[in-house]
C-alpha positions as CSV (number, residue, x, y, z in Angstrom):
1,X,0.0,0.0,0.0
2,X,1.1,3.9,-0.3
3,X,3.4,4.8,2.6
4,X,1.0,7.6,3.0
5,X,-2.1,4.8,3.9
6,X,0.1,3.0,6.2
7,X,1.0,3.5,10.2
8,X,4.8,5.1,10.6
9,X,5.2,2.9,13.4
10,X,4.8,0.1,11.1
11,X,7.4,1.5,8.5
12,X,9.7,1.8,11.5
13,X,9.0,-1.7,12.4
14,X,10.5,-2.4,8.7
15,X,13.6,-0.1,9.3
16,X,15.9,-1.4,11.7
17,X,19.8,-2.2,11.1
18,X,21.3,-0.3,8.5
19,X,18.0,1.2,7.0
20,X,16.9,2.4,10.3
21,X,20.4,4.1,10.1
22,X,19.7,5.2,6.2
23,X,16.1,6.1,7.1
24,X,15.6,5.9,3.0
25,X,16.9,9.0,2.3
26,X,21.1,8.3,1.1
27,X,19.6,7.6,-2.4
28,X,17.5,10.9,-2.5
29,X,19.7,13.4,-0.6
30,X,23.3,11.7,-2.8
31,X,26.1,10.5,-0.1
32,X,27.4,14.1,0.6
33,X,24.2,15.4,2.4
34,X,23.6,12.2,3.4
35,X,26.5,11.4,5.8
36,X,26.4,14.7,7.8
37,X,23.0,14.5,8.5
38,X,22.2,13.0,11.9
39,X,19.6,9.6,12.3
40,X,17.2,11.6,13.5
41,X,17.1,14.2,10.8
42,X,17.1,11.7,8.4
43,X,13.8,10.0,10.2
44,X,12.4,13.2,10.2
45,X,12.8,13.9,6.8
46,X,11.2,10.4,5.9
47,X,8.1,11.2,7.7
48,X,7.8,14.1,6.0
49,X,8.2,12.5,2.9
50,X,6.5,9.6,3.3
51,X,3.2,11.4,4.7
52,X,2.5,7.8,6.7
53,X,-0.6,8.2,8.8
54,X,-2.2,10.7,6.0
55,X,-4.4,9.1,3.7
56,X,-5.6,11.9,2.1
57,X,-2.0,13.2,1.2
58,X,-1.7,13.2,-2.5
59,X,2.0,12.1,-2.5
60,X,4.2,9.5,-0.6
61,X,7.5,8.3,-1.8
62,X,6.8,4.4,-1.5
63,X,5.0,1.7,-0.2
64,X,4.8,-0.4,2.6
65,X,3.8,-4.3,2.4
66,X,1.9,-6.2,5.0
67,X,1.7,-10.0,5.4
68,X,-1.5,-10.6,6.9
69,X,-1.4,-7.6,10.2
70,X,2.2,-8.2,9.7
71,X,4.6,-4.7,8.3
72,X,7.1,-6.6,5.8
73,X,8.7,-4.8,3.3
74,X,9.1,-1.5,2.4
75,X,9.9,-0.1,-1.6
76,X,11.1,3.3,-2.2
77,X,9.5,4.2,-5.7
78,X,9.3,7.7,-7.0
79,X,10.4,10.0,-10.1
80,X,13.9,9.3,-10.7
81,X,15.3,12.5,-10.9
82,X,14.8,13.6,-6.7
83,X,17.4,11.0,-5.9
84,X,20.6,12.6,-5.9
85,X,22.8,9.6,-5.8
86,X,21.4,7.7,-8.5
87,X,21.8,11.0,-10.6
88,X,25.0,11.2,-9.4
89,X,26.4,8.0,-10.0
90,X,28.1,7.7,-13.6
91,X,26.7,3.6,-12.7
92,X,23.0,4.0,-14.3
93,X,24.0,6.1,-17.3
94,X,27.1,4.2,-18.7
95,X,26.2,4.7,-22.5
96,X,22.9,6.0,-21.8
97,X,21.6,9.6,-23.3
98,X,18.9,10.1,-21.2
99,X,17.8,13.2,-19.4
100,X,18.6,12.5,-15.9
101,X,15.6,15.6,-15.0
102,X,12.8,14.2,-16.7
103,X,10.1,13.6,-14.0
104,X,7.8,10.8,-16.1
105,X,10.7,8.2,-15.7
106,X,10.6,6.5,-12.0
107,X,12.5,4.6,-9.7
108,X,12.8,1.8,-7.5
109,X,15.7,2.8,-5.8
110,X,15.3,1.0,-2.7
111,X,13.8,-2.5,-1.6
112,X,13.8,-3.4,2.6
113,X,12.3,-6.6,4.1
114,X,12.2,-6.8,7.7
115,X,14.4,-9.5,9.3
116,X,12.0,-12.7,9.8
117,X,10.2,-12.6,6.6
118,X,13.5,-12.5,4.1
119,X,13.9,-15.1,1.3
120,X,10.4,-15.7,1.1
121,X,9.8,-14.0,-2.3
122,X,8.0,-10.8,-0.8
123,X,10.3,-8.4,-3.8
124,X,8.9,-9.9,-6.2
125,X,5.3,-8.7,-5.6
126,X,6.4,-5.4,-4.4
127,X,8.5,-4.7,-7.3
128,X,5.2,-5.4,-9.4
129,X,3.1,-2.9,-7.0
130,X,5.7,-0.3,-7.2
131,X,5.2,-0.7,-11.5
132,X,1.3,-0.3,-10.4
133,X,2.0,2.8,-7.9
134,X,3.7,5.1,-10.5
135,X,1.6,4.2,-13.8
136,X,-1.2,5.2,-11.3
137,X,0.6,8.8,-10.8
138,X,1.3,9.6,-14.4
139,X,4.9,7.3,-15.0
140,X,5.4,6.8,-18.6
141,X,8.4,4.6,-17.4
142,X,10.0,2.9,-14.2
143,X,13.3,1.8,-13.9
144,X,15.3,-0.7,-11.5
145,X,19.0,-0.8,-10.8
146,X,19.3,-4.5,-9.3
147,X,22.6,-6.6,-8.3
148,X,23.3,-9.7,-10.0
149,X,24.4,-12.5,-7.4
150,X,25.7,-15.3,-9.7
151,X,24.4,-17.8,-7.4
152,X,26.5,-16.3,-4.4
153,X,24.7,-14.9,-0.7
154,X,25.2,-11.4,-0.6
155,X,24.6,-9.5,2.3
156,X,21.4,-7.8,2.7
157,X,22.8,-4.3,2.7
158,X,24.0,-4.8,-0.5
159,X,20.6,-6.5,-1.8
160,X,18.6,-3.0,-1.2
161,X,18.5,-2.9,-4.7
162,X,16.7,-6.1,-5.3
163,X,17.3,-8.7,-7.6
164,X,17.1,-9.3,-11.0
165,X,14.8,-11.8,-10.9
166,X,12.4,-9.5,-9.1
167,X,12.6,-6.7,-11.7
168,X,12.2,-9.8,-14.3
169,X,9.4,-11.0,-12.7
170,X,6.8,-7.8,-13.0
171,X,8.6,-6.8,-17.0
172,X,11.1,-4.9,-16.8
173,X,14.1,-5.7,-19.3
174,X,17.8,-4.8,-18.9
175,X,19.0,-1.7,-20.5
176,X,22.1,-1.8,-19.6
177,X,25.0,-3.7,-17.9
178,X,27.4,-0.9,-16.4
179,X,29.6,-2.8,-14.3
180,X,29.9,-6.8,-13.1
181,X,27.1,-6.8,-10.6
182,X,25.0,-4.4,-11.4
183,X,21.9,-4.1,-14.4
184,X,20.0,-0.9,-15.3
185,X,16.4,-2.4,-15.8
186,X,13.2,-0.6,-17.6
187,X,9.4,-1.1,-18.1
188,X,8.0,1.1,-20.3
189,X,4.4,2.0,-19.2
């Protein structure tokens, strides 16, 4: 569901570790703002953001996955041009011409699932409703930036991202390959 129609205590709930540390925002803000903002700014700023608790707030910046009563997952989705990093980062544009500004393409740019509910497949359908979330708001494309593993365990900080087989999963096709591990991936809306 839209951050916006879900509790922030439940989003919380999803946080913890390194996201409750990152607090979603290193991939908007880019890494300079990023690391000399304290925690609690950073939460702050999510809330803000997010609009959790507001169901009438006309934007959010992602969505928030339940099993059963149960806060699982959490999928930062919006245009692609507010995060900073990505457009920083010479990664998603290796021998792409693309205007980096234009608001209709979105991004997946960040995929948590709360400790006790990983490897069960729960990126999969919230890569799908994250492809739902911005054709609903005007997207004429979303794009993905996932890790390949080769087979090997990565560590879950690295796996924000999501995999390729999510991204594969709800249509998206690769665009690029930039470097070893990592695929640009696009559905077109």
């Amino acid at each position: 569901m839209p951050a916006n129609e879900a509790k922030w205590d439940d989003l919380q709930a999803i946080l913890t570790g390194t996201a409750g540390r990152c607090q979603c925002e290193r991939q908007r803000l880019g890494d300079g703002d990023w690391w000399h903002m304290p925690v609690e700014e950073r939460r702050d700023l999510l809330r803000s953001e997010a609009h959790c608790d507001d169901p009438r707030a006309s934007e959010t910046i992602g969505l928030v996955a339940y099993l059963d009563d149960d806060p699982v997952a959490w999928c930062a989705v919006d245009r692609r041009s507010v995060y900073g990093r990505l457009r920083g980062s010479s990664v998603p544009w290796k021998g792409r011409q693309e205007d980096k500004d234009d608001d209709w393409v979105w991004a997946v740019a960040c995929l948590i699932v709360r400790p006790g509910f990983r490897g069960r497949g729960l990126t999969h359908p919230l890569v799908a409703a994250a492809v739902d979330h911005a054709r609903s708001r005007g997207a004429v494309a979303i794009e993905g930036y996932p890790m390949l593993t080769g087979g090997s365990t990565v560590s879950w900080g690295e796996m924000n991202v999501g995999s390729v087989g999510a991204f594969t999963a709800a249509g998206f096709v690769e665009v690029s390959h930039p470097t070893t591990r990592r695929v640009v991936m696009r559905r077109e809306l």
